[in-house]
C-alpha positions as CSV (number, residue, x, y, z in Angstrom):
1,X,0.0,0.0,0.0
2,X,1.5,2.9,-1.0
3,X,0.7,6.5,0.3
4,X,0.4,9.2,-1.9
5,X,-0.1,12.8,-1.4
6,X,-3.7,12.5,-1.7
7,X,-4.6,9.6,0.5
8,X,-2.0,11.8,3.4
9,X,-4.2,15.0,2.6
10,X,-7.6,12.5,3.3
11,X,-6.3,11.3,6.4
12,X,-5.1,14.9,7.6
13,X,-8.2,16.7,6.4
14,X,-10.5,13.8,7.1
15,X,-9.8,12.4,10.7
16,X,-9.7,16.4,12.4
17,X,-13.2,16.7,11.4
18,X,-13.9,13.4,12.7
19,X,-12.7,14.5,15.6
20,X,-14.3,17.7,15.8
21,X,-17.3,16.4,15.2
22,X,-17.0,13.7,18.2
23,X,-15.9,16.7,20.3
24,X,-18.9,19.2,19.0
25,X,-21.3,15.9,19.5
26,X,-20.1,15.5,23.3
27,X,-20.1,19.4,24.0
28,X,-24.4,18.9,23.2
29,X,-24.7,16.0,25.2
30,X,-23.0,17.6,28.4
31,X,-21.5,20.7,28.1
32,X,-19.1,22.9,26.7
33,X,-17.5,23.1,29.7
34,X,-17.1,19.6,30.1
35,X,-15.9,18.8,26.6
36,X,-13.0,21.2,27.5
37,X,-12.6,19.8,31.0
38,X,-12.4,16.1,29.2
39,X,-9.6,17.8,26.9
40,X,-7.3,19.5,30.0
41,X,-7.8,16.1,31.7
42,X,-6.4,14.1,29.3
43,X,-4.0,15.6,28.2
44,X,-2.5,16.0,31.7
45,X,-2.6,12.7,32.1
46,X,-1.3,11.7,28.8
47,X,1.8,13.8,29.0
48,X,2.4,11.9,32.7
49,X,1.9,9.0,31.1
50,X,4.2,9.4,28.6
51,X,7.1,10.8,30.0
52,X,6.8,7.3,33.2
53,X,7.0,4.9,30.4
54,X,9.1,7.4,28.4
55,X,11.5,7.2,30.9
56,X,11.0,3.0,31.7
57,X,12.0,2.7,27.4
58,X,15.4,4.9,27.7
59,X,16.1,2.8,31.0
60,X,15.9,-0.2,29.1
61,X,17.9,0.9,26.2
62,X,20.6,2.1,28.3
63,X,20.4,-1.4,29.9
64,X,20.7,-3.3,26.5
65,X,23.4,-0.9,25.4
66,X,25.0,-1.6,28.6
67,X,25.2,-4.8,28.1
68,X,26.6,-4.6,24.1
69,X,22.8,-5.3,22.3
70,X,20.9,-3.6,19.9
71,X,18.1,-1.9,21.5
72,X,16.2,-2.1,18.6
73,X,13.1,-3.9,20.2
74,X,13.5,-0.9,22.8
75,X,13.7,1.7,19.7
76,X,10.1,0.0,18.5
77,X,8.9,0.8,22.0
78,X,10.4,4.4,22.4
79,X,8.7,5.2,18.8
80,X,5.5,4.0,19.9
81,X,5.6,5.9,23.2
82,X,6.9,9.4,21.4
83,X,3.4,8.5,18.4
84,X,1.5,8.2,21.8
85,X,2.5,11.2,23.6
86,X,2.1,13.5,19.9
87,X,-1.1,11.5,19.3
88,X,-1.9,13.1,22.8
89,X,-1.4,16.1,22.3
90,X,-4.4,16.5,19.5
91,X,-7.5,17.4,21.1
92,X,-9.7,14.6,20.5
93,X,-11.7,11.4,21.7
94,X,-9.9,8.9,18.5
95,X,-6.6,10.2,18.1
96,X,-6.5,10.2,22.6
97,X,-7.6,6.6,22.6
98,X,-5.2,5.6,20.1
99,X,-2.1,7.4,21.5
100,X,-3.0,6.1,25.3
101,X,-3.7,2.8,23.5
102,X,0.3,3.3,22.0
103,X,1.3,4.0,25.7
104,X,0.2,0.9,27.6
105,X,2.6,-1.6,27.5
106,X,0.1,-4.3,26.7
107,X,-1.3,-2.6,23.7
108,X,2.0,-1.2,22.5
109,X,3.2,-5.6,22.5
110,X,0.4,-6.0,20.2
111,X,1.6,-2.9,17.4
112,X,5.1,-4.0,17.7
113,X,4.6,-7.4,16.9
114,X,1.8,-6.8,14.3
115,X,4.0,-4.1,12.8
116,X,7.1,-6.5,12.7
117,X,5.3,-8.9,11.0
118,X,3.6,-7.0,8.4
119,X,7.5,-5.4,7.7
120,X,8.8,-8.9,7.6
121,X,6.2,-9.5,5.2
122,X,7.2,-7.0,2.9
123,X,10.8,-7.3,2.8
124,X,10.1,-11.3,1.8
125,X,7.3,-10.0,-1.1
126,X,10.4,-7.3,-1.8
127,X,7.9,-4.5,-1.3
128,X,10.7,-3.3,0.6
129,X,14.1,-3.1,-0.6
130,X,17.6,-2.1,1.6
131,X,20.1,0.0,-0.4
132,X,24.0,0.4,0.8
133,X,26.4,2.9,0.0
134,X,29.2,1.0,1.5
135,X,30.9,0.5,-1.5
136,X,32.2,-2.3,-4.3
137,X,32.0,-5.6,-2.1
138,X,35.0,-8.1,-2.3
139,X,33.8,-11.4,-2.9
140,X,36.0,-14.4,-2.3
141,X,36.2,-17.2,-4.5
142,X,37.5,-20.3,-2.8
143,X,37.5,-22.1,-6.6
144,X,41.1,-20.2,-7.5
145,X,42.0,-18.2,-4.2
146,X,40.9,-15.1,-6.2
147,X,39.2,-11.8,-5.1
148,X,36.3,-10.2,-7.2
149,X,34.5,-7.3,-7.0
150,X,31.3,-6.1,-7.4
């Protein structure tokens, strides 16, 4: 699935108005007052949220690091949490739901594995394709004791 310029200006025109209209829906149920008391909330809590588990993710790649592995399952986790927190910051019902949803560790298991996989999946279809600039690689050949290169 490629994303083009037009499906990005959908998604960026489309879900604030969403949004807005969850918001202006909830304002006429309760109150204005409440709508923008359901806004300060979360977002207080969001940003505590993700700077505790913001904090847990660098403590764990320091650990890995420490102990001479790639973080990069740790790196997976640290992106979701920074989504989270961003997602967070939007006013809104969806995009608050989805970043606390990228904040709890439970939920943020379940993106990282699903999101491994469908990567996986695309770099075995070669939907995805890794480029080097590391220069002409020297292949041996063990037939005549001779070096090639690329």
């Amino acid at each position: 699935m490629r994303f083009s310029f037009g499906k990005l200006l959908l998604v960026f025109t489309i879900i604030p108005f969403i949004e807005l209209a969850i918001l202006l829906k909830l304002a006429s149920a309760t109150s204005a007052m409440t709508t923008l008391l359901i806004i300060v909330i979360t977002g207080v809590v969001g940003a505590y949220f993700a700077k505790q588990q913001g904090m847990i993710v660098i403590k764990n790649i320091q650990e890995e690091t420490n102990n001479g592995s790639i973080p990069g399952n740790e790196l997976m986790h640290g992106l979701c949490v920074l989504i989270g927190g961003l997602l967070l910051l939007t006013p809104g019902i969806l995009t608050d739901a989805f970043g606390f949803s990228l904040l709890f560790p439970v939920t943020r298991y379940f993106y990282i594995k699903t999101g491994t996989e469908i990567f996986k999946n695309k770099v075995s279809s070669g939907a995805v394709t890794f480029y080097s600039n590391m220069g002409p690689q020297v292949k041996r050949d063990d037939d005549d004791d001779l070096m090639k290169y690329d």
